[in-house]
C-alpha positions, 0 to 999 in steps of 0.5 A, a space after each residue: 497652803 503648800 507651795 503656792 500662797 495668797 499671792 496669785 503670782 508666787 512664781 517658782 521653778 520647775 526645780 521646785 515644783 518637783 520637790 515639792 509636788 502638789 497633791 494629786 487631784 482627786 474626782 468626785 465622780 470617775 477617774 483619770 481614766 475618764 475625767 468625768 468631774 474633779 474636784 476644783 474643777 469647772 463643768 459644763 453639763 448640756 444637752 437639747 431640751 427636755 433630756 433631764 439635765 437638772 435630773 442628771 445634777 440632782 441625781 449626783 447631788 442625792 448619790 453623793 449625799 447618801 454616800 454611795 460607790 458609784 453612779 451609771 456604773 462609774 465610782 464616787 467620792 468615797 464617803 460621799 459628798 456635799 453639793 449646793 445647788 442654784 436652781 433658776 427654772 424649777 421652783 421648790 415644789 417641783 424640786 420636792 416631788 422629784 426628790 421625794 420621787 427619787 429616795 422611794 427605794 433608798 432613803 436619806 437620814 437627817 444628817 444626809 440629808 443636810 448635805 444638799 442645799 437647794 436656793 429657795 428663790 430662782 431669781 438668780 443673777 450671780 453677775 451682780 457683784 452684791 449677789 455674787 458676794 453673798 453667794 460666795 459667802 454662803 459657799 464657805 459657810 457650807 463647803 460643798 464639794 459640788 455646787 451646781 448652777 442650773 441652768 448657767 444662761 438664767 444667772 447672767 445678764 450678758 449676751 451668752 454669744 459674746 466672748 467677752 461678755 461670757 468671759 466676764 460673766 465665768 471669771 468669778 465662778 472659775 475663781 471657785 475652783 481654788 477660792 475657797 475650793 469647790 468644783 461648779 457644775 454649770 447646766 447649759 442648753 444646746 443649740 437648735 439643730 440645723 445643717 450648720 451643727 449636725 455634724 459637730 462632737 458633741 462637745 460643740 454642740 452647746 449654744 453660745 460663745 467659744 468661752 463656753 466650751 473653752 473654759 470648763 475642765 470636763 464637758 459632759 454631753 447627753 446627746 439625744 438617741 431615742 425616746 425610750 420609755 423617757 429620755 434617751 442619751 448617749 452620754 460623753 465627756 471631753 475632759 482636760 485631765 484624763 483619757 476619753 471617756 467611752 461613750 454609754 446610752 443612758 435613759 431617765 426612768 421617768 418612774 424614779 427619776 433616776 439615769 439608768 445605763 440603756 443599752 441597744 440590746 435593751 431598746 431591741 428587746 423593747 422594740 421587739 415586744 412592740 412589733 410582735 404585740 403589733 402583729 397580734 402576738 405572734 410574729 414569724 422568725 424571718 420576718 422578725 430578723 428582717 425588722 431587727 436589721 432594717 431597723 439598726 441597719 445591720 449588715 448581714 453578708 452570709 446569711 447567718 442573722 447573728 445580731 439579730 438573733 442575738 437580740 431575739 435571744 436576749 428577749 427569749 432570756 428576759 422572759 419576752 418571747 417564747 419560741 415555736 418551732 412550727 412544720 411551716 418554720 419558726 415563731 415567736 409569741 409575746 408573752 408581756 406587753 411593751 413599747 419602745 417609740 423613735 423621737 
């Protein structure tokens, strides 16, 4: 077990610990450049209701399984990975269609697929010491690298806003981490928006104790932005080891079930094929300018619209609009129909 034993409290000094360093840690997914999810790590993934966090685990679950490089741009494991998955609000049908849904456009083999392994009973309650115990148990038995629990508030029976109570319910999962070695990924709620939390990272935006966002080694944060043709979310990481990572908008395809990078170049042209469709297909070009900065708020001091022509030309690019230079000025007409709605 190299330096360090059975015994919690071998003691050795830094003399030691230099000749004799611990392995580098590696990630399941990212790197020390982003410290998304290490591995003998805790997670705490959150976010408000409906933005897809149970999507989000399963999404990691079904890439890792099928061995895939890399997830929202980011690498994975190499070689993939096994994750086991405590499912307390979906019950298995649900989990069957969205998983069917998800391996339309890249099936799993057998053997893949035997790397996830979903509970078939929510009623869940992992503060009980026999339950414990037994899922424990299981966890040595299919040695997972990742083993989620969806959503953490399901499986304890303590007052989520005490500390002590909360400490004593997360005792046993970091335990985990080095015994018998997996890194569990817990999906918690956020906390209902008011004055008092608007202004809070996103980091402290999840309900409940301190212990919550004390205890976990990364916390990733999908921050609701938009309801763009499905869940929008500005995805984050405060990470214990690693730098910050750079915050990205990621949407649900809520047609495949999958995260998708979402970038605001992309919501404009979907916003933009929604103006011109609304004005009857064809739109002026200082009109449209004028809606693009209003909208995002861009300041424009010289007159030269750049962003906002950016943005038309990235709909011109897609094969959105088409351009028209008219005697009275510039148009543009729609060539296909689309929407993109604020929340």
């Amino acid at each position: 077990m190299g330096i360090l034993d059975s015994n919690p409290f071998k003691w050795i000094n830094v003399g030691q610990l230099r000749k004799n360093p611990p392995p580098e840690i590696p990630f399941i997914w990212g790197s020390k450049e982003d410290g998304l999810i290490q591995e003998r790590s805790f997670i705490m993934v959150h976010s408000a209701e409906k933005q897809g966090k149970s999507m989000f685990l399963l999404n990691l679950a079904v890439a890792g399984a099928r061995g895939d490089k890399e997830y929202l741009g980011i690498p994975l494991k190499k070689g993939g990975f096994r994750t086991m998955i405590v499912q307390c609000e979906v019950h298995l049908r649900a989990m069957y269609e969205r998983y069917i849904t998800m391996i339309k456009n890249g099936e799993l083999n057998e053997e893949q697929e035997e790397n996830i392994l979903i509970n078939g009973y929510r009623a869940v309650t992992l503060t009980n010491p026999i339950l414990f115990y037994m899922f424990k148990r299981k966890i040595k038995e299919f040695k997972p690298d990742l083993v989620g629990i969806d959503p953490l508030s399901h499986m304890l029976t303590e007052d989520e806003n005490s500390n002590v109570a909360v400490g004593r319910g997360l005792a046993p999962l970091l335990k985990l981490r080095d015994d018998p070695g997996a890194t569990v990924i817990v999906v918690h709620h956020d906390a209902k928006v008011s004055d008092s939390n608007l202004g809070r990272p996103a980091r402290q935006r999840s309900r409940g104790a301190n212990r919550l966002t004390a205890d976990p080694d990364s916390i990733i944060s999908l921050t609701p932005v938009k309801k763009c043709e499905g869940p929008t979310a500005r995805l984050s990481c405060s990470a214990r080891y690693g730098r910050e990572l750079k915050p990205f908008r990621v949407r649900l395809n809520e047609d495949t079930f999958w995260f998708e990078r979402y970038s605001v170049e992309q919501e404009a042209v979907e916003q933009v094929k929604k103006w011109v469709a609304d004005e009857g297909g064809t739109i002026p070009e200082d009109e449209l300018v004028a809606m693009i900065e209003d909208k995002w708020l861009i300041k424009d001091t010289q007159g030269r619209h750049r962003t906002a022509l950016a943005y038309i030309k990235k709909a011109l690019d897609d094969g959105v609009l088409v351009r028209l230079k008219l005697t009275s000025g510039v148009e543009y007409t729609l060539l296909k129909e689309g929407s993109c709605t604020s929340m």
